[in-house]
N, C-alpha and C positions, 0 to 999 in steps of 0.2 A: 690347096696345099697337096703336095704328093705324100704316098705315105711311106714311112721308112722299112728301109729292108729288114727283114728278121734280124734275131740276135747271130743267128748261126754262122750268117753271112758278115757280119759285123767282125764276128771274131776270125773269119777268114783271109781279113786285109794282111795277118800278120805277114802272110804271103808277102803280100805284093806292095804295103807301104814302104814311101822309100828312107831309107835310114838313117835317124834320125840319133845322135849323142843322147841319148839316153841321160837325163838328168835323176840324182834320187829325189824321187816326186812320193809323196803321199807312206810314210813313212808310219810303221803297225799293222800298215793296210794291205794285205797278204795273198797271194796270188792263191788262185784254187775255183771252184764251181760258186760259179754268181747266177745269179737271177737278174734279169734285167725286164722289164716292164714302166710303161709312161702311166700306169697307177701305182699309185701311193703305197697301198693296200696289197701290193704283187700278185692284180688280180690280171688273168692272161701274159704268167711272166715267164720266159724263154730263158733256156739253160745255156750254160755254154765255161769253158774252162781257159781263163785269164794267166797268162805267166807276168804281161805289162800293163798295168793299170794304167796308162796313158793312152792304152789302143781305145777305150772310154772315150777321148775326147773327139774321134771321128766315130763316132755313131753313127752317125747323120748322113758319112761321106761313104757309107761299106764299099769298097773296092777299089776306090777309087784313091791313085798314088798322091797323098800330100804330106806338104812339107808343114811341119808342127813348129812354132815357135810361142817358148813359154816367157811369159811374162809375169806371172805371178807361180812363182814355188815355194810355198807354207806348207807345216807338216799337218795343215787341215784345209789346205784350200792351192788348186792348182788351176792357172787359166791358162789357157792356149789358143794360139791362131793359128788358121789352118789357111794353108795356101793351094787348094787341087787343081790350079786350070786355070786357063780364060775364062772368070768369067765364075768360077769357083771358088767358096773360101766358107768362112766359118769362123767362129770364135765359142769355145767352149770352157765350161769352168766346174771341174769337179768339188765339192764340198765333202767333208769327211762328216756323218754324224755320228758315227763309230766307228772304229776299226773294221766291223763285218756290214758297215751302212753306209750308200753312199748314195749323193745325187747329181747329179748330171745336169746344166742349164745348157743349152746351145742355141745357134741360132746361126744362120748364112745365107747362102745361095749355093742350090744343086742343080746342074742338068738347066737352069733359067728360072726357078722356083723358090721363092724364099720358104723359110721355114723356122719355126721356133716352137722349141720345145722343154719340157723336163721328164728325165727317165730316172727311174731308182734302182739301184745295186743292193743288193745282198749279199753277202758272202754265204752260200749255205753247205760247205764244204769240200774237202778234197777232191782231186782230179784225178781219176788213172793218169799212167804216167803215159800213153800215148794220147790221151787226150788236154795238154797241154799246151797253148799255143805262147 
């Protein structure tokens, strides 16, 4: 399996993903500095500052332009399929364990490479305001 890109880069697709009708998804759950880390425990867990809790569901894909369709929108549980390419895709599904706790299941094909995994969210506070994606 390949491994996935930083969080840094993750939250850099806001850029470049292409745009997407924004559903209200995940409702309490508040945009600001997360943690994200594929341990439990948020041990080796990467900073980074959220304005769309949906950009979560392409973890997997960092930069790469897809197109998101949700399929499941609860105010504790959000799944998505991801369309990036020939050959590209994904299906992801956010779980709420609190408003500042979240976890992440995904799973697709990158670049020819399946992959699957789980990452966990924190909320651990506010964002300067240029550091907002």
């Amino acid at each position: 399996m390949r491994r996935i890109a930083p969080f840094a880069l993750m939250v850099s697709i806001a850029a470049v993903a292409q745009p997407a009708r924004a559903p209200t998804v995940l409702p309490g759950v508040e945009p600001g500095l997360w943690e994200v880390s594929r341990d439990a425990t948020g041990k080796g867990a990467r900073r980074g500052c959220l304005r769309d809790m949906t950009l979560l569901t392409t973890y997997a894909h960092a930069g790469d332009r897809c197109q998101r369709t949700v399929l499941v929108n609860t105010p504790r549980r959000l799944l998505v399929s991801l369309e990036c390419g020939p050959g590209e895709f994904g299906r992801s599904e956010i779980t709420v364990t609190t408003p500042r706790s979240l976890k992440l299941d995904t799973q697709g094909f990158r670049r020819g490479e399946p992959y699957d995994f789980t990452v966990y969210a924190r909320r651990v506070g506010e964002c300067p305001l240029s550091g907002i994606r």
